[in-house]
C-alpha positions as CSV (number, residue, x, y, z in Angstrom):
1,X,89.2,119.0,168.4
2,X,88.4,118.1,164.9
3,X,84.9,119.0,163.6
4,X,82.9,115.8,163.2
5,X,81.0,116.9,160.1
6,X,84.5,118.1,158.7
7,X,85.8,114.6,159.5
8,X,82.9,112.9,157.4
9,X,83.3,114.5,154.7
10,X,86.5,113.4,154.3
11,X,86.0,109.8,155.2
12,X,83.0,109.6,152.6
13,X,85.7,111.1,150.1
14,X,87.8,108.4,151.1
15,X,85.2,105.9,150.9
16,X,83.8,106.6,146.8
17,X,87.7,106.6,146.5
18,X,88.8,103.1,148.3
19,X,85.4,102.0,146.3
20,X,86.1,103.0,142.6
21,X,90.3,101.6,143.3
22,X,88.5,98.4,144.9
23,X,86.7,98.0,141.2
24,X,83.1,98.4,143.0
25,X,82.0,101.4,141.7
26,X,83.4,102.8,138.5
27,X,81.6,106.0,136.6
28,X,78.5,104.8,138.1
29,X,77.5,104.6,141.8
30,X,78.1,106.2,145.1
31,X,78.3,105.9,148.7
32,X,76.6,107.7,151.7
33,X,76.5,108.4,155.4
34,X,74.0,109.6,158.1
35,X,75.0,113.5,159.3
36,X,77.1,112.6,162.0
37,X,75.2,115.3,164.6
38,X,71.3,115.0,162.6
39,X,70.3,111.5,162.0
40,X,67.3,113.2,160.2
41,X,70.2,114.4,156.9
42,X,72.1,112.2,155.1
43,X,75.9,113.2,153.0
44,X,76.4,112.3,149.6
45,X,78.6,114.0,146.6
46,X,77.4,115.7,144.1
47,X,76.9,114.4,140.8
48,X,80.3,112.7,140.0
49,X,82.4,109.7,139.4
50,X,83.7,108.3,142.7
51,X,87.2,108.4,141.9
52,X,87.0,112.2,141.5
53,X,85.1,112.9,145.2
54,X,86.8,115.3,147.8
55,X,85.5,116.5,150.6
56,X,84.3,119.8,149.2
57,X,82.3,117.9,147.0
58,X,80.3,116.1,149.7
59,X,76.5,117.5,150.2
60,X,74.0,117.4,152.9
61,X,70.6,116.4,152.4
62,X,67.1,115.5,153.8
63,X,65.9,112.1,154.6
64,X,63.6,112.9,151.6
65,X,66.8,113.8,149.6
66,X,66.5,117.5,149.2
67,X,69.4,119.1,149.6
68,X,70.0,121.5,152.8
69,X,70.6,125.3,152.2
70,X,70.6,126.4,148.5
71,X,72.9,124.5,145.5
72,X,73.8,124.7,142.1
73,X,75.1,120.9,142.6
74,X,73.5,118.3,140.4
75,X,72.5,115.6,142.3
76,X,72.7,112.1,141.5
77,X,69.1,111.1,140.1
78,X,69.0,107.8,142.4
79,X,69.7,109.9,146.0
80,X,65.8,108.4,146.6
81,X,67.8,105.0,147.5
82,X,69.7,106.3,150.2
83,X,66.9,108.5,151.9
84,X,64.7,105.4,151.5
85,X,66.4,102.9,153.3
86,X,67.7,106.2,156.1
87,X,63.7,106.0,156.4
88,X,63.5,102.6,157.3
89,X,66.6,101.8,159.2
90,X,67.7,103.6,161.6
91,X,70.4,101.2,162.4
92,X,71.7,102.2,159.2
93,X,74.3,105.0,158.7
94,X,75.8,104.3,155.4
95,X,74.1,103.3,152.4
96,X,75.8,102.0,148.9
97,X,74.7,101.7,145.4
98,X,76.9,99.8,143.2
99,X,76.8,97.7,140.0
100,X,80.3,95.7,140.3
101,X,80.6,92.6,137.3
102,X,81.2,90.5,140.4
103,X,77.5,91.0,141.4
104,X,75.9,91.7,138.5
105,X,75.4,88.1,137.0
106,X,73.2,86.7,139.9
107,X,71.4,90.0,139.7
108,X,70.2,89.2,135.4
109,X,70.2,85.3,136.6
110,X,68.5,85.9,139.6
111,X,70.8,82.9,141.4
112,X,71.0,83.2,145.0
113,X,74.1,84.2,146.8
114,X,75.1,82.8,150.2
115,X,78.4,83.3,151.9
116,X,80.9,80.6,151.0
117,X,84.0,82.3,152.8
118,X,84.3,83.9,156.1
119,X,84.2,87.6,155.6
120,X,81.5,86.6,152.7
121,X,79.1,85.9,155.9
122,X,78.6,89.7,155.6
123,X,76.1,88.7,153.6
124,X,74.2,87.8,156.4
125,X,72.0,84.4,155.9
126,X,69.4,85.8,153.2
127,X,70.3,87.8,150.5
128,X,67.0,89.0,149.1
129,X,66.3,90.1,145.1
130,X,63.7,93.3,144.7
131,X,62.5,93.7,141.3
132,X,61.8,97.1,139.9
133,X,58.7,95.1,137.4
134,X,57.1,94.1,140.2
135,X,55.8,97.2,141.4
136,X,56.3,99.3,138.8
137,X,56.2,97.7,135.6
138,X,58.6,98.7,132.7
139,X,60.9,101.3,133.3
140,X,64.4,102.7,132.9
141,X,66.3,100.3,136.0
142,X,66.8,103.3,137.8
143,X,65.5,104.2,141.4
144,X,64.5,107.8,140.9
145,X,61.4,108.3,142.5
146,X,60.2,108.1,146.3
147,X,57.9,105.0,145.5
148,X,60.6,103.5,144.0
149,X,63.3,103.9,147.1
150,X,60.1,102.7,149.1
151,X,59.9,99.4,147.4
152,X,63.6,98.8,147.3
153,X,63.7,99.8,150.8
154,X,61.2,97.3,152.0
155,X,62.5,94.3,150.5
156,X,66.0,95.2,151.7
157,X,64.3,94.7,155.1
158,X,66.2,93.4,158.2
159,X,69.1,92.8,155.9
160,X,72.3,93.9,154.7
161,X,72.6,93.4,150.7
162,X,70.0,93.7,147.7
163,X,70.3,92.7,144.8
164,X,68.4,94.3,142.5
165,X,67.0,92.8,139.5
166,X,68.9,93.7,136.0
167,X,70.5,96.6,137.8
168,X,73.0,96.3,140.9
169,X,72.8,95.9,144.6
170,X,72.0,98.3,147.7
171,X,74.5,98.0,150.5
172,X,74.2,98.7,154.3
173,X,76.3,99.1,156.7
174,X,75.8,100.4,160.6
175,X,79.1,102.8,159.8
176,X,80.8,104.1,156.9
177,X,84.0,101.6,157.7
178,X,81.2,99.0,158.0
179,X,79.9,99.8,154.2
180,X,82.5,100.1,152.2
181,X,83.6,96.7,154.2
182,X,80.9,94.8,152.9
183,X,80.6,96.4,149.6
184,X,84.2,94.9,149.2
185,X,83.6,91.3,150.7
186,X,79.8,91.0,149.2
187,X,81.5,91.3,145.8
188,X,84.3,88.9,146.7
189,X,82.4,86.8,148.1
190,X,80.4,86.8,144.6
191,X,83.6,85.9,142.9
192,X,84.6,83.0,144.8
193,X,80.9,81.7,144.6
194,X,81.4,82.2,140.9
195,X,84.3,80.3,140.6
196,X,83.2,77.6,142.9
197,X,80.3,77.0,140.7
198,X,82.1,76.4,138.0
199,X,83.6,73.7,139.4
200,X,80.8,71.7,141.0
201,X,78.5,72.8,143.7
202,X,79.6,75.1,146.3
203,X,79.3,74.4,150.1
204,X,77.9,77.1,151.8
205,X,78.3,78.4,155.4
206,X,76.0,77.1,158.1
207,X,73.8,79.6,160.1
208,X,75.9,79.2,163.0
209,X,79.5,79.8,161.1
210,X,77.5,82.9,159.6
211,X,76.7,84.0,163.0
212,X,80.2,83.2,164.5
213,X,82.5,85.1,161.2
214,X,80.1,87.9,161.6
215,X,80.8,88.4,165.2
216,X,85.0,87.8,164.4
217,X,84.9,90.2,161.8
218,X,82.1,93.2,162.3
219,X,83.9,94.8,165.0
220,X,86.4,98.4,165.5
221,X,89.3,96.4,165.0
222,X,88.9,94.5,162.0
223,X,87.4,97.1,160.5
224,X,90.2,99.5,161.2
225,X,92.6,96.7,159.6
226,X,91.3,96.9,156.1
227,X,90.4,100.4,156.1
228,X,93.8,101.1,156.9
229,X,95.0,98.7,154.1
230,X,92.6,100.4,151.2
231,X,94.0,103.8,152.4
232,X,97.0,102.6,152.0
233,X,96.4,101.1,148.0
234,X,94.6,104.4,147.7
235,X,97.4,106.6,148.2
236,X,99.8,104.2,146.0
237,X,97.3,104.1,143.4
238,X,96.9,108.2,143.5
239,X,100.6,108.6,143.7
240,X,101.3,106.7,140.7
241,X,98.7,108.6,139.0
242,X,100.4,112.0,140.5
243,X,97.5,113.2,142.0
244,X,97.5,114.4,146.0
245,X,94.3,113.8,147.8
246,X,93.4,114.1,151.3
247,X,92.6,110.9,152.9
């Protein structure tokens, strides 16, 4: 049988991969999951671009994002956010940190987004903004520090998206498939919002179609569906660019 730590590593390769060809993360960002066998560790890559992750790459870590067993891996200097919200959900086993232009204007305007499409009810109803002045005053809009992946960590709350305020969003997901999901639809979502409001006022969903395209779409088999399909633009996209990865 396959290992199962093995197997995540490869999928969170995958994952920073489908991400940075989806246009969510570019140099910047990254992806995590909980240790498949120790809900008490976390996996991440080591310091690098999301298009370049592999497998070998991938790191294990402490809830209080130390790594596990001795590295000369740099780390990325926001790891804090994904132990942080670990911390806090345990429903939560994949955690991502993005900054895509779709999302990135209601984050500086502080406008709120709601789902105005059906896989956009990912967003769940609320959609809450934590803001790095509050607590802490002027600093450099990164989340480096344990305080900081605290804060963050408590005004992501019950819910699935942050926005963060001049900086990017914080993404859960109960699964990695589940993550990189919404990561994808959150941002599309903010697209089509976008556009709508530059026609007139959008109309969006009702708590009750948010409930009912959540329950049609968060499930194994949808989720297989577009993972399948990003695999699939993955390996095009690495073809043409004549690299071989393992997906």
């Amino acid at each position: 049988m396959p290992d199962r730590l093995d197997t995540a590593r490869q999928e969170l390769a995958a994952a920073n991969r489908i991400l940075a060809n989806e246009g969510i993360i570019d140099a910047f960002g990254h992806i995590s999951m909980r240790h498949p066998d120790r809900p008490d560790r976390y996996l991440i890559s080591r310091y690098r671009a999301a298009e370049l992750v592999e497998p070998a790459g991938i790191l294990e870590l402490t809830l209080d994002s130390v790594p596990v067993g001795k590295t000369d891996a740099r780390l990325y200097s926001e790891c804090v956010i994904h132990g942080a919200v670990y911390k806090a959900r345990p429903d939560v086993n994949s955690v991502c940190h993005h900054h895509a232009p779709a999302i990135m204007p209601y984050c500086i305007a502080g406008i709120a987004l709601v789902p105005v499409m059906h896989l956009g009810a990912t967003l769940g109803e609320t959609v809450p903004f934590w803001d790095s002045r509050d607590d802490f005053g002027d600093t450099r809009l990164l989340i480096t520090r344990p305080e900081e992946g605290a804060s963050m960590a408590r005004a992501l709350g019950p819910h699935w998206l942050v926005l963060l305020r001049r900086h990017g969003a914080t993404v859960a997901g109960r699964s990695l498939h589940e993550c990189v999901f919404r990561s994808i639809y959150q941002c599309r979502n903010a697209e089509m919002q976008s556009r709508a409001m530059a026609m007139g006022t959008p109309g969006p969903l009702t708590k009750g179609e948010i409930a009912l395209c959540v329950e049609g779409v968060m499930n194994d088999r949808t989720l297989w569906r577009a993972w399948d399909y990003w695999i699939g633009r993955l390996a095009k996209a690495e073809h043409a660019a004549g690299v071989a990865r393992v997906t």
